[in-house]
C-alpha positions in Angstrom: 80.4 101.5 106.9 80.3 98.9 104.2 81.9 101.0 101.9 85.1 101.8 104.2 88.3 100.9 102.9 90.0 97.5 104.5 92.1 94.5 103.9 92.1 92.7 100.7 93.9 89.4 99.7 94.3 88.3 96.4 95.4 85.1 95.2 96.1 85.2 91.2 95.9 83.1 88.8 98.5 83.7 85.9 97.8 85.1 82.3 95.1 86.8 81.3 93.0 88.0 84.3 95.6 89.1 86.0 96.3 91.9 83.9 92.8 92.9 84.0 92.6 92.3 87.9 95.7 95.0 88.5 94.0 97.4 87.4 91.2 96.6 89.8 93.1 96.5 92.5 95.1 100.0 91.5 91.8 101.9 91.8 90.8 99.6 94.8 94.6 100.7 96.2 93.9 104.8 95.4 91.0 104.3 97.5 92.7 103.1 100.4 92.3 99.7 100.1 95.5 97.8 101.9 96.2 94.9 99.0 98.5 91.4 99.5 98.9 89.6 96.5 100.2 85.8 97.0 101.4 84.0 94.1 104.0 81.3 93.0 107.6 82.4 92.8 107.8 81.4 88.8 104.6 83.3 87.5 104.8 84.8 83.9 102.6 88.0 84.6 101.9 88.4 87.8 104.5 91.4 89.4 104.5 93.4 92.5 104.4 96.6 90.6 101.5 98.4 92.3 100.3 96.5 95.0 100.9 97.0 98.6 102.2 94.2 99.6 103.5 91.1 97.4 104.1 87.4 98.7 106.0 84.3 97.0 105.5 80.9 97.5 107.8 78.0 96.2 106.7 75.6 93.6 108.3 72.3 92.3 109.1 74.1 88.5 111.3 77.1 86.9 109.2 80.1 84.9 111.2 78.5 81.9 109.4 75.1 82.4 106.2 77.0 82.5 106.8 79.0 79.7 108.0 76.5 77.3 104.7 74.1 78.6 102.4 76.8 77.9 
């Protein structure tokens, strides 16, 4: 059924909707949804706190870097 519970990858971007997005995909994960996040290895927000399944990928800069940019 359309409604049935499945795979869902999510690809974040970091700051604000991310924070609103996790709690999306909470409910979506108490509903039986399976979740992967995939996100940089220096993000500010984004955490594997709640989510199924959490992925890193490298990038060419340090959180520090970001943070002090932003």
């Amino acid at each position: 059924s359309p409604a049935a519970a499945g795979k869902l990858l999510v690809i974040p971007m970091d700051g604000s909707h991310w924070l609103s997005m996790k709690e999306v995909l909470a409910v979506l994960s108490k509903k039986g949804h399976e979740i992967v996040v995939i996100a940089p290895d220096s993000t500010m927000l984004i955490d594997s706190s709640g989510i199924d399944e959490f992925k890193t990928y490298s990038v060419p800069f340090k959180k520090e870097e970001m943070e002090e940019n932003v």
